[in-house]
N, C-alpha and C positions, 0 to 999 in steps of 0.2 A: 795355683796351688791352694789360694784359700778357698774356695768356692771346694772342695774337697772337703777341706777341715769344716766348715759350716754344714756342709752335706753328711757329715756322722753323726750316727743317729744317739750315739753315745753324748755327744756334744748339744745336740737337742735338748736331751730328755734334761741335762743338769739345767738349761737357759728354762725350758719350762716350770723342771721341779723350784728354781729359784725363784721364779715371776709367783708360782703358786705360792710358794713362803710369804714374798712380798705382799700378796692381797690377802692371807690370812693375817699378817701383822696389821694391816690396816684396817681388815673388817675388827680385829680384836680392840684397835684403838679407838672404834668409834660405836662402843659401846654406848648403844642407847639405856636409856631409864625415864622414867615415868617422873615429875614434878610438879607436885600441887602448889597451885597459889594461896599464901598465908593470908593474903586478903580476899580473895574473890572465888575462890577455889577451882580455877580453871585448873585443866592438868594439861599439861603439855611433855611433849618428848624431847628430851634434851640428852648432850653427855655427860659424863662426870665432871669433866673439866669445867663448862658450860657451869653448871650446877653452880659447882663449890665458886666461882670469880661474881653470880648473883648474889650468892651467901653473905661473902667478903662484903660486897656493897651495900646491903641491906640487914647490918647487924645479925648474921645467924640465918634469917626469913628466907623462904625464895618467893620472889614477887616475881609474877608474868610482866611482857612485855606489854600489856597493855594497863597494868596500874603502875610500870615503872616510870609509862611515861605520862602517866595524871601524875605521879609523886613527882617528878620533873616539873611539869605544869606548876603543880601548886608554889614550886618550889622561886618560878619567874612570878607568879604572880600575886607574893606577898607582897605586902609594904615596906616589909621588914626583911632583911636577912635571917634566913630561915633553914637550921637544920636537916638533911637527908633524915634524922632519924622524927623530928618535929614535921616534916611533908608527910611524911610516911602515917603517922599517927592523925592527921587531918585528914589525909584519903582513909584510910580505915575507920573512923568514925565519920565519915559522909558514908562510905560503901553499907556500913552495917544501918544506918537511919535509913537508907536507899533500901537494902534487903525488909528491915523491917517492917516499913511500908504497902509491903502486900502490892500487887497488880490492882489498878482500879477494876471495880464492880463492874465496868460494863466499859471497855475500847473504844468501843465507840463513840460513846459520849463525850469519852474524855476525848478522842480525837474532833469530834466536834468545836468542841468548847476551846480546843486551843487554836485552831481554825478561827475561831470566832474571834479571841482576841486577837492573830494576826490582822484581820481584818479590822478591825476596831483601831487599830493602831496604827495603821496603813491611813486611814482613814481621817483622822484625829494630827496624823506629821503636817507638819509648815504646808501652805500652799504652795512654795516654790519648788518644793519636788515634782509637786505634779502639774499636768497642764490643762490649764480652764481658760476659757475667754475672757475671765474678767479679774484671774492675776497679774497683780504689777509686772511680774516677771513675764509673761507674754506681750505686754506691750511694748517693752521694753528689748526681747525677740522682734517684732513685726517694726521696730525701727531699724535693727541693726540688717534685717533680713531687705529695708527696705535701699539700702546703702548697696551702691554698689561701687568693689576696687574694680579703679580703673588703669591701665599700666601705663607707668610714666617713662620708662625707656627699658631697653633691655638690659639683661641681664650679664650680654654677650659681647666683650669688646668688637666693634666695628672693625669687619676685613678690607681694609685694604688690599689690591691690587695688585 
């Protein structure tokens, strides 16, 4: 009898017309809008909701998720216990001396040149990072290399019989 009742078309059309309500409530609750960052001015798409719980956090501001979490950063690696609204104000005057800065004159060079000092630096660390023949710490290897364990019984209770 019910496979009747499901098979009316009268009875369809309300399960559809309702599912169709359903997703227009949902397309209407997720209402996008547009959010510029108050420090970097990225814009990103966000809800309203979304929005205003950034606001709340960040005095009024909407800050992107990628200076949220430099003002996080900053915020571990003070010395000191350190305001949300005090991080906030330290990445904003790094972001803005960063912006003012202008791109170097030529990329390349400048990718050079920090090349160079990797290297340099590399170069310049303890001997004992790297391996040469005539670091302590290589002789010091070619003794322990030159040891060998040898097994003094097992590991494995003896089966008896």
């Amino acid at each position: 009898m019910s496979a009747t009742i499901v098979g009316d078309p009268m009875v369809i059309s309300a399960v559809e017309s309702q599912a169709t309500a359903t997703t227009t409530k949902l397309v209407a609750q997720t209402e996008i809008e547009f959010a510029k960052c108050e420090c970097c001015g990225l814009t990103e798409e966000c809800t309203p909701a979304y929005i205003e719980r950034i606001r709340e956090r960040y005095q009024g501001l909407w800050i992107c998720g990628l200076c949220a979490e430099a003002i996080n950063d900053e915020i571990l690696r003070s010395e000191r216990l350190i305001s949300t609204e005090e991080a906030m104000a330290k990445h904003m005057n790094f972001f803005k001396k960063f912006k003012t800065s202008g791109p170097p004159p030529d990329p390349t060079v400048c990718l050079i040149s920090a090349m160079r000092q990797i290297l340099r630096r590399s170069l310049d660390s303890p001997r004992g990072l790297r391996s040469t023949p005539s670091s302590p710490t290589s002789k010091i290897d070619a003794e322990i290399r030159g040891q060998v364990l040898t097994r003094s019984e097992s590991c494995f209770p003896t089966l008896s019989g």
